[in-house]
C-alpha positions in Angstrom: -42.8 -11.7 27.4 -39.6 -11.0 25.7 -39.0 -9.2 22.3 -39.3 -11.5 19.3 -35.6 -11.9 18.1 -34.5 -12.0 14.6 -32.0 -14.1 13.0 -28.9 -11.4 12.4 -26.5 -12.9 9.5 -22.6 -12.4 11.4 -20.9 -9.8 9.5 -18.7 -12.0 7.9 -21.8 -13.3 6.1 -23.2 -10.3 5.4 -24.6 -9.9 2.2 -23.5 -6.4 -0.4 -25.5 -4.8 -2.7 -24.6 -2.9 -5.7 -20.8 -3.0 -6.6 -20.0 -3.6 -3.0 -20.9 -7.5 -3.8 -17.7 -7.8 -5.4 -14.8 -8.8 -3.0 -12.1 -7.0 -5.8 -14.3 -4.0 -5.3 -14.4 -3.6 -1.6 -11.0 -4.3 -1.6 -9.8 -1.4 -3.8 -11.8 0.6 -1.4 -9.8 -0.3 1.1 -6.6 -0.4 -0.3 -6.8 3.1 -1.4 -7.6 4.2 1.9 -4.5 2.3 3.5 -2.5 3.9 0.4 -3.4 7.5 1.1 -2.1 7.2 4.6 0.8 5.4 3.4 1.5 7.7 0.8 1.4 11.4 3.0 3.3 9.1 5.5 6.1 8.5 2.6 5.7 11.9 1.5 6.4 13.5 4.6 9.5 11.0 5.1 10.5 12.0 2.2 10.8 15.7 2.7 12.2 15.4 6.1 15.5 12.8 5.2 16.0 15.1 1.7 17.8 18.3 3.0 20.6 15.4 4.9 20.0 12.4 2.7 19.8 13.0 -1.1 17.2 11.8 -2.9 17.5 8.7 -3.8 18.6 8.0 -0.1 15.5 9.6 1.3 13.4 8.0 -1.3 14.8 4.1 -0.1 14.4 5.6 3.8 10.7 6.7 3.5 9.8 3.6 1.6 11.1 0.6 3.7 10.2 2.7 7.1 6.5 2.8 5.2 6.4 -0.8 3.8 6.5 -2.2 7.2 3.0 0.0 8.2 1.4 -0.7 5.0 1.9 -4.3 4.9 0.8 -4.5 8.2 -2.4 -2.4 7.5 -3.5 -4.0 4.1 -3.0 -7.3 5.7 -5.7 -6.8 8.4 -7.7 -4.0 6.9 -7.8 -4.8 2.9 -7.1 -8.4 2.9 -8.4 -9.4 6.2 -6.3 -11.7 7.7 -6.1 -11.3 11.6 -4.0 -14.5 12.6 -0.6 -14.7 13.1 0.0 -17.2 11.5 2.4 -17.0 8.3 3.0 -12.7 9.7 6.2 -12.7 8.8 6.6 -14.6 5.7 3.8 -12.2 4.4 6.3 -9.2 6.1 9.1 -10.5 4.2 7.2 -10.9 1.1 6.2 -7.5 1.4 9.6 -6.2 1.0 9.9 -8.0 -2.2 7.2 -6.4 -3.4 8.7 -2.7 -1.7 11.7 -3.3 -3.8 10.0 -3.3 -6.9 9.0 0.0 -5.9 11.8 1.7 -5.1 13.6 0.6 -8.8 10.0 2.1 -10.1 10.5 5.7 -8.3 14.0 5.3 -7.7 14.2 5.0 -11.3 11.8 7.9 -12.1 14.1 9.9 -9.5 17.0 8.9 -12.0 15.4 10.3 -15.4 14.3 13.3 -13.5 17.8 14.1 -12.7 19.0 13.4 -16.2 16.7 15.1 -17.6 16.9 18.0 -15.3 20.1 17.8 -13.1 18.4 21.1 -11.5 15.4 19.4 -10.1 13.8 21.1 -6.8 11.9 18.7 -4.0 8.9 19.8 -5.7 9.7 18.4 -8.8 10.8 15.0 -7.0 8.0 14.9 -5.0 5.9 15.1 -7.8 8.0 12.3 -10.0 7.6 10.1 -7.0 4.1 10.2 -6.4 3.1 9.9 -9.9 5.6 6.9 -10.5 4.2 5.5 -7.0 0.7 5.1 -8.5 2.4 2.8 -11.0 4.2 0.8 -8.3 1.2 1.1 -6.2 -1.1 -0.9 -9.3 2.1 -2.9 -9.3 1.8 -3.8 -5.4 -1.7 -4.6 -5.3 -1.9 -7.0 -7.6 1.2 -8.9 -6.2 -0.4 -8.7 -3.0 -3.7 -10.0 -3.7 -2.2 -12.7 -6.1 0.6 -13.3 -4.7 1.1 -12.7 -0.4 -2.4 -12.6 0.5 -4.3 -15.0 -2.5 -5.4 -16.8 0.5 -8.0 -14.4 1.5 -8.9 -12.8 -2.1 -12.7 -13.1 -1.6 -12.8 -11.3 2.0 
């Protein structure tokens, strides 16, 4: 005689307890894990094109070479979506959305330097990672209202 089985719900279907029943919630979750990586990622971009680039320069380089990844990773882990369908309008979208964040910490990079010509990488790494949180509040919401309001309830 075989086991009794039990009617499994698929994940998709899956039903969250606590917080966790609210899409925004889990998304956020996600999001910030995405935006960790992409931030050390931009970070470490960052540092690396300074010493030849400049800042501003290095600050545009690390954040269009990271756009493409985080995109990429917040439209299949945060949002979801796993067809191809629509990939690279949502790409190209996404750099409208990167550009808004470079004149956010490209802009911060600017006051720094007027502020204090003498700025070290410290101090830009620092201005650029707290004005990045801004553009980061900025980028999820024109994600998930914007590029990917087609799968805001995943």
């Amino acid at each position: 005689m075989s086991p009794p089985t039990t009617a499994r719900r698929p994940l998709a279907h899956r039903r969250h307890r606590g917080l966790l029943r609210y899409p925004l919630v889990r998304q956020l979750i996600r999001f910030t894990g995405v935006g960790i990586v992409c931030t050390v990622t931009s970070l470490a971009l960052y540092a690396f094109f300074r010493p030849w680039l400049g800042p501003q320069p290095a600050n545009a380089a690390a954040l269009i070479l990271t756009s493409l990844m985080n995109t990429a990773l917040n439209r299949r882990l945060t949002f979801k979506i796993t067809e191809r369908r629509r990939m690279k309008r949502d790409h190209l979208s996404g750099l409208v959305v990167i550009l808004i964040a470079l004149l956010l910490t490209g802009g911060s990079l600017g006051v720094l330097h007027w502020i204090n010509p003498d700025a070290t990488v410290a101090d830009e790494l620092w201005t650029t990672t707290l004005s990045g949180f801004v553009a980061t509040a900025v980028r999820f919401s024109l994600l998930r209202h914007w590029i990917f309001r087609r799968a805001r309830h995943r």
